[in-house]
N, C-alpha and C positions, 0 to 999 in steps of 0.2 A: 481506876487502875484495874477494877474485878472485869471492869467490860469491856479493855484493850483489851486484855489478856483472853477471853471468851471470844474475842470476835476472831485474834491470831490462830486461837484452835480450831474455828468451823473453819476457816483458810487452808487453813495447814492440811482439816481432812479431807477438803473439796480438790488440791492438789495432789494427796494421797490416793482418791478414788479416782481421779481422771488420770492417772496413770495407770492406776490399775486397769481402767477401762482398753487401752490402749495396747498395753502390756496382753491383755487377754482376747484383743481383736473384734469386742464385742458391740463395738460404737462403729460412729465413719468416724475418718482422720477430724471429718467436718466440725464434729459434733465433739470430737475430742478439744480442738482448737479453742471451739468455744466452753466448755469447760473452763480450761486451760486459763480463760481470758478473765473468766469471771472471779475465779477459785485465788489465783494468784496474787498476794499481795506484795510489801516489800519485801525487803530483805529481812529475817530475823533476830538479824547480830550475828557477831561472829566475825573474826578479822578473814585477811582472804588465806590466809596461811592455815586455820583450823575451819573452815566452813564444810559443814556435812555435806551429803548427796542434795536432802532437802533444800539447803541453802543457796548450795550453785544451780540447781534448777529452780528455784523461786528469783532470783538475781537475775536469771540470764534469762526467763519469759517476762520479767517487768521490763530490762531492757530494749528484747524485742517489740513489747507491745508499744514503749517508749519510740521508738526508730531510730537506739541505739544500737545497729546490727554490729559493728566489731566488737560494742563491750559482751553483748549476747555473746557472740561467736567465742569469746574470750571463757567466758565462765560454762557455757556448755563443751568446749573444748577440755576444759579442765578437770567438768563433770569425770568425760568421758576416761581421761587417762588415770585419775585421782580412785575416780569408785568405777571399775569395767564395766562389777556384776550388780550393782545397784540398781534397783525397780527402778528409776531414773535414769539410767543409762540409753534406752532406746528414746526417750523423749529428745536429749540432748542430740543424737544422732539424728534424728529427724530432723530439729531443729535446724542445727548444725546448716543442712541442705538449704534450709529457708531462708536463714540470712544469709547466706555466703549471696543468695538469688537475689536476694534484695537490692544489693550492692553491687551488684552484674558483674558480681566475680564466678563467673559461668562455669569454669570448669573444677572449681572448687564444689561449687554445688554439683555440678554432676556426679564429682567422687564420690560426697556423702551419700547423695542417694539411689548410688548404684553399691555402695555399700549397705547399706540399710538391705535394701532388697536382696544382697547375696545373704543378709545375716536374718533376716528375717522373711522370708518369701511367702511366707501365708497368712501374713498380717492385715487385716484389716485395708489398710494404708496404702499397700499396693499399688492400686490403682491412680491414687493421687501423686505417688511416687515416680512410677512411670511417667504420668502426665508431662509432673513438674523436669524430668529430665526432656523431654520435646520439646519444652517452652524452655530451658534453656539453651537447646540448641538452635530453636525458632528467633529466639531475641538478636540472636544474633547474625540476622539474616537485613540485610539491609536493601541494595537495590541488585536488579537481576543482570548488571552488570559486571560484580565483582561475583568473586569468588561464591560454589554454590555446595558446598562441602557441608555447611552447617544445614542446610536447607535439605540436603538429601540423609543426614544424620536425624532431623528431627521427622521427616515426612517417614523413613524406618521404626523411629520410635514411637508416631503416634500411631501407624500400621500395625503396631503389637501391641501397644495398647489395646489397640478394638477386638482385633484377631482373639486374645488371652480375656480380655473384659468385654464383651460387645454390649451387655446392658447397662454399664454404667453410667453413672454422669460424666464422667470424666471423659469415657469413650466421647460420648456425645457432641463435648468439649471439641476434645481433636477430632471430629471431622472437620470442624470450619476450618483448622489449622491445614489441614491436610491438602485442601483447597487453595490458602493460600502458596503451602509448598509449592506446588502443581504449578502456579501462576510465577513462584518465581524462577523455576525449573526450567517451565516452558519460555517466558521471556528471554531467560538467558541463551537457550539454547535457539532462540529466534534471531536474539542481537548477534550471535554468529556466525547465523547464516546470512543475515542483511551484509555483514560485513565480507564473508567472503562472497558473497554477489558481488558488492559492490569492483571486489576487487577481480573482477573476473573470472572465477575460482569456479565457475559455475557445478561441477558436480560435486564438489566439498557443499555447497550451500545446499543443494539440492537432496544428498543427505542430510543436514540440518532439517531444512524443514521438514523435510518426511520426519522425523524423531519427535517435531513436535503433535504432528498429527496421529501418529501412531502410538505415542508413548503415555501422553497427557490427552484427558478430560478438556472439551471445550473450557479455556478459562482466560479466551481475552486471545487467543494467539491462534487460534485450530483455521478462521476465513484468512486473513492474512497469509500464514503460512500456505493453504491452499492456492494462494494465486500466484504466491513466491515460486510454488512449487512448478507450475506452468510455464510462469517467463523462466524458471532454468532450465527446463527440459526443453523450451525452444532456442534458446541460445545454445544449448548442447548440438541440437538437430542442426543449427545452422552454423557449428565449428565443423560439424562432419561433413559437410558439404563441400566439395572442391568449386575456387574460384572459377567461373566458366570463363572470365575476362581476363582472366592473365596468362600470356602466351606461354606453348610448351616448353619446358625445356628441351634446348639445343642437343641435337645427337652429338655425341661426341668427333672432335675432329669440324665441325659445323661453327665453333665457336665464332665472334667477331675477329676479325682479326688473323684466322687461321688460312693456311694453304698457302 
């Protein structure tokens, strides 16, 4: 019993100190995490109706590390309403963002940690913060034919990431993302210009393509679009062209039929 109890206390202050660490900006989020991972044990006791600060964030990171993200979501949520000003309150807010992401409830997560960031802006964490708001608006980018709203929300967000962080890991992170935006930007914006070609539209496509060669980074669309661009400036040149094979029309009074 002397050495459960000894072992709950080095626990208890190894969750104590990586808050603090946190709280004070002095780590990476990275480095906090892991902490976090190691420090934290079960639950202490305590029903859920009297559970301290302590207790809902010990609760709600064993669930997390568990891949129980609502019951997480559940007792950091609680944290947060229960104790505001608790040294614990920013971990839950953190948190918070990470499950909601886990569970691809995107725009949940977004909230969190674009609150986090208005309440804490010179935190450490920052960086990771913004990150994780690109990647949820990245996830949610599927093919370059539907909808590309998420995909220019996320390529804005990882663009200020780098801009605000450019030596970070995180920056570093979102270039590949940024890449990928680009490709699904430019695709989309490929697929309809193929379509109005196809549909004879030729100077609507012809705008298309130019948007891809101009706007976006070689990434899979810049030759293609180039040649699009050719065959619709020659079908353009050759709608401007009057038929030389079709007779004039009739002067008035000339018609068939008249006199």
């Amino acid at each position: 019993m002397r050495v459960t109890m000894s072992v709950k206390s080095i626990r208890g202050l190894g969750l104590a100190l990586s808050v603090w660490l946190l709280v004070s900006g002095c780590t990476t989020i990275k480095e906090t995490a892991t902490d976090l991972k190691t420090s934290i044990s079960s639950l202490f006791g305590g029903t859920d109706e009297n559970q301290t600060a302590e207790e809902l964030a010990t609760a709600g990171m064993d669930y997390y590390d568990e891949g129980e993200y609502k019951k997480a979501i559940d007792h950091f949520q609680r944290l947060k309403d229960i104790y505001p000003f608790s040294k614990y309150a920013m971990l839950a807010e953190l948190k918070l963002g990470d499950a909601h992401y886990r569970i691809e409830q995107y725009d949940d997560a977004i909230f969190a940690y674009e609150e986090f960031e208005k309440l804490h802006p010179r935190n450490e964490a920052i960086p990771y913060v913004i990150y994780q708001i690109g990647r949820s608006y990245f996830d949610r980018v599927t093919t370059p034919d539907r909808d590309q709203n998420a995909a220019r929300k996320a390529l804005e967000t990882f663009q200020r990431l780098i801009k605000q962080y450019p030596g970070d890991p995180y920056a570093r992170s979102a270039a590949d993302h940024i890449v990928a935006c680009y490709k699904s930007l430019s695709g989309h914006d490929f697929g309809i210009g193929v379509f109005y070609y196809k549909s004879k539209h030729y100077k609507a496509a012809l705008s298309r393509f130019r948007s891809v060669v101009t706007e976006y980074p070689d990434v899979g669309y810049h030759q293609p679009a180039l040649e699009y661009i050719v065959r619709s400036e020659k079908k353009l040149a050759e709608e401007s062209v009057p038929d030389k094979e079709a007779p004039d029309a009739p002067a008035r009074g000339d018609e068939p039929g008249s006199g």
